[in-house]
C-alpha positions as CSV (number, residue, x, y, z in Angstrom):
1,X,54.9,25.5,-3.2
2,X,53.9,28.6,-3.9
3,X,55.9,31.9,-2.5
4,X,55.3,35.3,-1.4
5,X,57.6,36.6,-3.9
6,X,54.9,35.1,-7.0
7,X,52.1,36.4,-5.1
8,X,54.2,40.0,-5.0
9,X,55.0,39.5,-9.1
10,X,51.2,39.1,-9.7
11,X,49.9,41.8,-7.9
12,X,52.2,44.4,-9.8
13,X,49.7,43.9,-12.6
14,X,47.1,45.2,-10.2
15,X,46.7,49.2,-10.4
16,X,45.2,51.6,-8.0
17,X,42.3,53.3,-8.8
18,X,43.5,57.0,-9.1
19,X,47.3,56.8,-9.3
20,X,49.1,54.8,-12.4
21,X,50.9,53.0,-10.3
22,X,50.9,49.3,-8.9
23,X,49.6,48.4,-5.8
24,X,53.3,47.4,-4.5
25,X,55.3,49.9,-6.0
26,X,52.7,52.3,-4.0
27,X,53.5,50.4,-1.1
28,X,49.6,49.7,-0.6
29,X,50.7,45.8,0.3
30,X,50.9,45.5,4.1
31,X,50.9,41.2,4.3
32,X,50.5,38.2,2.3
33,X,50.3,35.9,4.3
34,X,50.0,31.5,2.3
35,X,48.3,28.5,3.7
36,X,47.3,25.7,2.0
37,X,44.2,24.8,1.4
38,X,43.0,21.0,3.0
39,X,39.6,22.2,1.5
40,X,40.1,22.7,-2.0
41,X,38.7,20.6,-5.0
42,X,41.2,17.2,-5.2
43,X,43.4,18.4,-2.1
44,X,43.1,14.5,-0.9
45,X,43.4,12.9,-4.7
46,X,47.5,11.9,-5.1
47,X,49.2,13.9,-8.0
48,X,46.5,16.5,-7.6
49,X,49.2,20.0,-7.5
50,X,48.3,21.7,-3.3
51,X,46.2,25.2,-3.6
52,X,46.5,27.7,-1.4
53,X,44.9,30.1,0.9
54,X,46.2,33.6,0.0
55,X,44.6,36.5,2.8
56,X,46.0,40.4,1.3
57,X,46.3,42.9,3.9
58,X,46.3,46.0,2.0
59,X,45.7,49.8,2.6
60,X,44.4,52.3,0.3
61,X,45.9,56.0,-1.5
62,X,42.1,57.1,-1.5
63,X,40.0,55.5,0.6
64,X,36.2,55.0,-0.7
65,X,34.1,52.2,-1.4
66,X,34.5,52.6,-5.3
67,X,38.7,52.7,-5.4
68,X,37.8,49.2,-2.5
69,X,35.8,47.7,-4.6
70,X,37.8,48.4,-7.9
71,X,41.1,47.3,-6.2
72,X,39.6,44.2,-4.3
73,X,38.5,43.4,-8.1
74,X,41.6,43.6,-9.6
75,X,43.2,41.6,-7.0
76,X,40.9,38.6,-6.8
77,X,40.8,38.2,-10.0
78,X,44.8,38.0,-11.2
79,X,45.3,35.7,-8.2
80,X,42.5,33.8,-9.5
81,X,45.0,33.3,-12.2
82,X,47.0,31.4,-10.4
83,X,46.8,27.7,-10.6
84,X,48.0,27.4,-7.2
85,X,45.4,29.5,-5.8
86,X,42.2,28.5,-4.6
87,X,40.9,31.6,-2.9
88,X,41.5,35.2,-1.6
89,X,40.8,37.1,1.0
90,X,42.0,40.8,0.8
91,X,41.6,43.1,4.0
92,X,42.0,46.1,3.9
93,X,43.2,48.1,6.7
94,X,42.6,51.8,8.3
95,X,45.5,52.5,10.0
96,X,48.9,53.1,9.3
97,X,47.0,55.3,6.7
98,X,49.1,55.9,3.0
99,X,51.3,58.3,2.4
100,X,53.3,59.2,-0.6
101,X,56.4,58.0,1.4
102,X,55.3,54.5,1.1
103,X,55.8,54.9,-3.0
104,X,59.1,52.3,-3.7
105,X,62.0,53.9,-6.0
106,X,60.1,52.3,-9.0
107,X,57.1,53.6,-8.1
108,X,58.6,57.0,-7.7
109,X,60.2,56.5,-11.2
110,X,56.7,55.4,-12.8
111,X,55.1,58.2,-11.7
112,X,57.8,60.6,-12.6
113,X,58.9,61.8,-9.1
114,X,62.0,61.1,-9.5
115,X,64.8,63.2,-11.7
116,X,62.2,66.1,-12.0
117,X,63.5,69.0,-10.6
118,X,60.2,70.6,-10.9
119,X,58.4,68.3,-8.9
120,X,58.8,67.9,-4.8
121,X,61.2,64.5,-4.1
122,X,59.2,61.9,-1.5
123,X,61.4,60.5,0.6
């Protein structure tokens, strides 16, 4: 069966657009939500391993219909990856809109936020 937490693991491989950072350690990942999927090539052969559904709600640092397109990209095509994966669908939302708050301590650490006293610390 395949988990939220692989799903999470792939998509830190996905980068945004602007920042060098991951989509999750940005905190860009809103949902994931897993269904299988009846429809998929072989779902009704036995032995045949169950694909999945996976639906992305996501939000962007920049929004713009390059950085959506890039990211959307990026996205569908490591999950793609994924043997247990059939398809994706990635929405992206408008509201809560980013803000450097939603960066993760590792985030903050990749991007050199953190232990800089020159820079500002996001909290």
């Amino acid at each position: 069966m395949l988990t939220e937490s692989e799903i999470i693991t792939a998509l830190r491989d996905c980068y945004d657009p602007e920042l060098p950072c991951n989509v999750v350690d940005l905190g860009l990942v809103r949902a994931v939500t897993i269904t299988p999927d009846h429809d998929a090539p072989g779902a009704s052969i036995p032995g045949v391993p169950q694909k999945h559904h996976v639906h992305i709600d996501l939000i962007l640092t920049n929004p713009g219909e390059a950085a959506e397109a890039q990211t959307r990209a990026q996205i569908a095509n490591r999950l793609a990856g994924l043997e247990a994966v059939s398809r994706t669908t990635i929405t992206i939302l408008s509201t809560p809109a980013w803000t450097p708050g939603n960066i993760t301590p590792a985030g903050r650490k990749a991007l050199g936020l953190d232990g800089n006293p020159q820079l500002i610390q996001i909290r």
